[in-house]
N, C-alpha and C positions, 0 to 999 in steps of 0.2 A: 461420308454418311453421318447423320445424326446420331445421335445416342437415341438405343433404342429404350424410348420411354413408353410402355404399353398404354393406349389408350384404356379407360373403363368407363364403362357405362355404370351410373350409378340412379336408383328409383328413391328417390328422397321422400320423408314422409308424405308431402305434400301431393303427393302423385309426379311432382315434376320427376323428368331425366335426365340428369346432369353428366357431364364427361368430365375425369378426373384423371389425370396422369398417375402410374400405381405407388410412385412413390408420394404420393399425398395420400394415396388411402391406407398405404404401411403406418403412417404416421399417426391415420384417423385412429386404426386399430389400435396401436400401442398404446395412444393416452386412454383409450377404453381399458384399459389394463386397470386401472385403480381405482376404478369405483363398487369392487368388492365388499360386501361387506368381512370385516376384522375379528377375527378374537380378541378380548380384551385383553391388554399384557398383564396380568399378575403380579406385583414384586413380592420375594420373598422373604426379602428384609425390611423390618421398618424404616421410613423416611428420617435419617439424621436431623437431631436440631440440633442449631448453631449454641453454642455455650454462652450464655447470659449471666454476666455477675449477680449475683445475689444483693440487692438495695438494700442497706440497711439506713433506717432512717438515724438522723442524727447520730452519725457514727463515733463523732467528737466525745460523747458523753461518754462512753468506755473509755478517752484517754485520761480523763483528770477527776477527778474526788477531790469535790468543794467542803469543808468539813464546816462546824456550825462557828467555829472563828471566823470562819471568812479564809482559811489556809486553804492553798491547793496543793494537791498534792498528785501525783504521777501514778497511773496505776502500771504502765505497760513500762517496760523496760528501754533504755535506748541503745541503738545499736553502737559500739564502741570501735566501729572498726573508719579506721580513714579516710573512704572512701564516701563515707554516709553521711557523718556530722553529728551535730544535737539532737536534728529534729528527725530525724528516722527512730520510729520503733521499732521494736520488735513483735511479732505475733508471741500469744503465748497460746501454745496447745497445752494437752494434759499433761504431756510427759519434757515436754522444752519448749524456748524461746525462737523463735522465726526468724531471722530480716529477711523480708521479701526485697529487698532490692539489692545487696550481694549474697546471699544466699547463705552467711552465716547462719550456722544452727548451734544453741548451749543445750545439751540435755541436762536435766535435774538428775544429782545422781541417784534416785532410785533404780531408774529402768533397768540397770544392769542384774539380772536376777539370772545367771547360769547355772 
């Protein structure tokens, strides 16, 4: 025997009557499933932004002080560890020195106030 596939009669808008096997109208039905209207989803938290350097322009001018001789002179400190060389500086915060490329830090000795 065949696989019992049920015949259906179907009245299409058209007036026509068309004959469909039920598993074509199981299918008709399902994709009719999704055109619901939605709630809109809410987030609760704000959308992340991605972390952007801060630009500073002509950042050069913080490292050197041209004096009215014509002498240059260094204002940022250079890092002294092996790894870095001459030309790495150092950041200076308020309370110590930075290298941002091995991670040395000198504190000035104030800070220590226990």
């Amino acid at each position: 025997g065949t696989a019992a596939n049920m015949q259906i009669f179907v009245k299409t808008l058209t007036g026509k009557t068309i004959t469909l096997e039920e598993s074509t109208l199981h299918l008709v039905l399902r994709l009719r499933g999704g055109a619901k209207k939605r709630k809109k989803k809410s987030y609760t938290t704000p959308k992340k932004n991605k972390h952007k350097r801060k630009k500073v322009k002509l950042a050069v001018l913080k490292y050197y002080k041209v004096d009215e001789n014509g002498k240059i002179s260094r204002l940022r400190r250079e890092c002294p560890s092996d790894e870095c060389g001459a030309g790495v500086f150092m950041a200076s915060h308020f309370d110590r020195h930075y290298c941002g490329k091995c991670c040395l830090t000198y504190c000035f000795n104030k800070p220590e106030d226990k």
